[in-house]
Backbone bond lengths (Angstrom), bond angles and torsions (degrees), N, CA, C in turn:
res aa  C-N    CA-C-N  psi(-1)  N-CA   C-N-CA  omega(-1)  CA-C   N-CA-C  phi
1 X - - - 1.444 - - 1.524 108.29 -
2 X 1.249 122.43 137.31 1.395 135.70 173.24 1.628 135.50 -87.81
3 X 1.075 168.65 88.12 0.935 134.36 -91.91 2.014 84.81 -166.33
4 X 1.411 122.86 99.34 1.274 127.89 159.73 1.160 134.02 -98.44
5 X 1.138 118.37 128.64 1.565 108.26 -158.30 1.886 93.25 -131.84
6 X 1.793 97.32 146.89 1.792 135.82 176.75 2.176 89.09 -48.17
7 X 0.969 95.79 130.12 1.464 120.56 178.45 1.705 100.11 -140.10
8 X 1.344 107.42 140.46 1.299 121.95 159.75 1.845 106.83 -112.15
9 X 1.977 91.11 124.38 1.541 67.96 174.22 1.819 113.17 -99.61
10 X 1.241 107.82 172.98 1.304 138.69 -156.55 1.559 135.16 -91.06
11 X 1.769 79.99 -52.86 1.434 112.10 -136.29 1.537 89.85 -145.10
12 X 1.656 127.46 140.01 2.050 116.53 164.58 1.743 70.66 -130.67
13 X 0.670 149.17 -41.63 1.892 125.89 -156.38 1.321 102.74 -127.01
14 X 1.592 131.02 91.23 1.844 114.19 -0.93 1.609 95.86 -91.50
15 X 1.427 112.52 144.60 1.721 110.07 177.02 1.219 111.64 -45.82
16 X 1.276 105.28 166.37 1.712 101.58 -163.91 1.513 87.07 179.07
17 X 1.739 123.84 117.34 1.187 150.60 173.43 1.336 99.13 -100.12
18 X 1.616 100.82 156.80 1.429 120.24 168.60 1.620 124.29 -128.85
19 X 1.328 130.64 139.57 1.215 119.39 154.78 1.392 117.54 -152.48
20 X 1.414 96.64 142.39 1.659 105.77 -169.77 1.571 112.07 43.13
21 X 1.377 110.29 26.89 1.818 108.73 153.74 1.386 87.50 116.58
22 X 1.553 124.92 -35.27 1.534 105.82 -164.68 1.623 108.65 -94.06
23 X 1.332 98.15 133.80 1.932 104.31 -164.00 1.634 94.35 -106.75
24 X 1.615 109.39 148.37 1.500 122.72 -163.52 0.762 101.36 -173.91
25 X 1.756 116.63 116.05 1.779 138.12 162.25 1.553 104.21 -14.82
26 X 1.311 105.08 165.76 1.539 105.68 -175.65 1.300 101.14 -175.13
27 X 1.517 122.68 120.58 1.553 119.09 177.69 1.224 102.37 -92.80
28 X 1.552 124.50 129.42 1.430 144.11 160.79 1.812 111.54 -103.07
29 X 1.185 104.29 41.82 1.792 113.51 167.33 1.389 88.86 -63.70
30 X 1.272 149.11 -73.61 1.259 161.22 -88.73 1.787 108.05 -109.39
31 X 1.600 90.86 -26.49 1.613 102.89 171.04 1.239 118.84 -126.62
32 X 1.545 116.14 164.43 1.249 108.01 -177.44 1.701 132.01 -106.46
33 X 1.016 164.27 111.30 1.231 149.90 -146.96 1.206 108.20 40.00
34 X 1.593 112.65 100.22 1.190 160.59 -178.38 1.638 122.10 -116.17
35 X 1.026 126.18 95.25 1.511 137.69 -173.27 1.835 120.23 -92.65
36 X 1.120 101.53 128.39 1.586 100.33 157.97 1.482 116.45 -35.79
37 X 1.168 125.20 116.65 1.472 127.86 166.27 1.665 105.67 106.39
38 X 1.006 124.02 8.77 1.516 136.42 -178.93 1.520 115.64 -95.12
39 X 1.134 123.01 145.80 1.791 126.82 -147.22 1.553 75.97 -104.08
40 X 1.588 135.25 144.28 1.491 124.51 137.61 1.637 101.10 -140.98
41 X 1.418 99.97 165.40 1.647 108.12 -179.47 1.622 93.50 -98.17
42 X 1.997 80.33 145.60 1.693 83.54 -154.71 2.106 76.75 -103.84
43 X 1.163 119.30 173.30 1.282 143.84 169.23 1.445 128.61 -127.78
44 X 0.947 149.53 126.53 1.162 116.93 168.20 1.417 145.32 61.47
45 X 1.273 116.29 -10.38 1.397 129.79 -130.46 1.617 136.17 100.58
46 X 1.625 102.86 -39.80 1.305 128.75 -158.09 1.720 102.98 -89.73
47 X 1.491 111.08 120.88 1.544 93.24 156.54 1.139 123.67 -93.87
48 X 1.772 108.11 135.70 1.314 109.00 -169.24 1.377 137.85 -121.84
49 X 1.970 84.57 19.91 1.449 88.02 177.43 1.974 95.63 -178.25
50 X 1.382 114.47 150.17 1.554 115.56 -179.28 1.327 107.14 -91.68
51 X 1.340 114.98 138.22 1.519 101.85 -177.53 1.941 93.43 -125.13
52 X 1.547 102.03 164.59 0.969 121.04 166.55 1.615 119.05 -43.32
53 X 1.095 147.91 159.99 1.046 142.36 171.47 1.790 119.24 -92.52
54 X 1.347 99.53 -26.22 1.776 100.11 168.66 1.782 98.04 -93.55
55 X 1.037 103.68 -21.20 1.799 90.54 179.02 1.470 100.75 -69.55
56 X 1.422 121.10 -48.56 1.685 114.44 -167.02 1.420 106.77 -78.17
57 X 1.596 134.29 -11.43 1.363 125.86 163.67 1.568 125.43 -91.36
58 X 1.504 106.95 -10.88 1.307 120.81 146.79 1.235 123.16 -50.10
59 X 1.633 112.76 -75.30 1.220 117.40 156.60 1.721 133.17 -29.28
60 X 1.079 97.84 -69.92 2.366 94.71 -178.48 1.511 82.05 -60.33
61 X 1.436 143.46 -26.35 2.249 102.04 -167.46 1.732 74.73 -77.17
62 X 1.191 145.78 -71.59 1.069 136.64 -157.01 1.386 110.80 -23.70
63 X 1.699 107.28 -65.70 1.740 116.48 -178.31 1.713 104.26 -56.97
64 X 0.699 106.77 -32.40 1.564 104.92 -169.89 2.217 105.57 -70.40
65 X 0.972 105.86 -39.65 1.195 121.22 163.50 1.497 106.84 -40.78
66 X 1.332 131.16 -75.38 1.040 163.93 83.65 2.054 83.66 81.27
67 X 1.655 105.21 -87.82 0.808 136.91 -141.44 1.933 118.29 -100.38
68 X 1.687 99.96 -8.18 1.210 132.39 -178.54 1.380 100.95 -76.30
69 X 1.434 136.92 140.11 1.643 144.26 -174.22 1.634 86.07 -81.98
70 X 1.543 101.82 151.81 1.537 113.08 165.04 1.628 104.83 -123.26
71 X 1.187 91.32 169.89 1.509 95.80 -174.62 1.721 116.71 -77.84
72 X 1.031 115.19 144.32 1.506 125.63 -168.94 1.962 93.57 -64.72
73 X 1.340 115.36 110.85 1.221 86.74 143.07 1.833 133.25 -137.86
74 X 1.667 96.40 44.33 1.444 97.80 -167.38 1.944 86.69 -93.00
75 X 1.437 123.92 19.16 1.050 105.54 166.60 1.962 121.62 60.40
76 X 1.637 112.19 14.75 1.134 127.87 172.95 1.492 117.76 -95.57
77 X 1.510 116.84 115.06 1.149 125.07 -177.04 1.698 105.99 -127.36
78 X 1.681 87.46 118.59 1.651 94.04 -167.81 1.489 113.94 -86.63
């Protein structure tokens, strides 16, 4: 399974994406005119695509959902 995830970038010298606070190099060879403040899905390393800016903040509350504890309720206490 592959798994690309909404990056804001940051940073062009050296690029540098962010999400949810944690910031990480990011090669944008792959696209062309690429701006500070621009949403892209990162890959690998690789960005591989520009996204909308309400699509990629749509997206992370989604991921963030995602990643939020739920409440126990099979009632198992180990």
């Amino acid at each position: 399974m592959c798994l690309g995830v909404p990056m804001k970038v940051v940073e062009l010298d050296p690029p540098v994406g962010e999400l949810g606070g944690l910031r990480c190099k990011i090669n944008l060879s792959l696209l062309d005119s690429v701006s500070v403040g621009d949403y892209v899905i990162v890959h690998a390393g690789y960005a591989i695509e520009r996204l909308d800016e309400k699509v990629a903040r749509k997206t992370l509350q989604f991921m963030s959902t995602l990643s939020s504890p739920t409440p126990d309720t099979t009632g198992f206490k180990p």
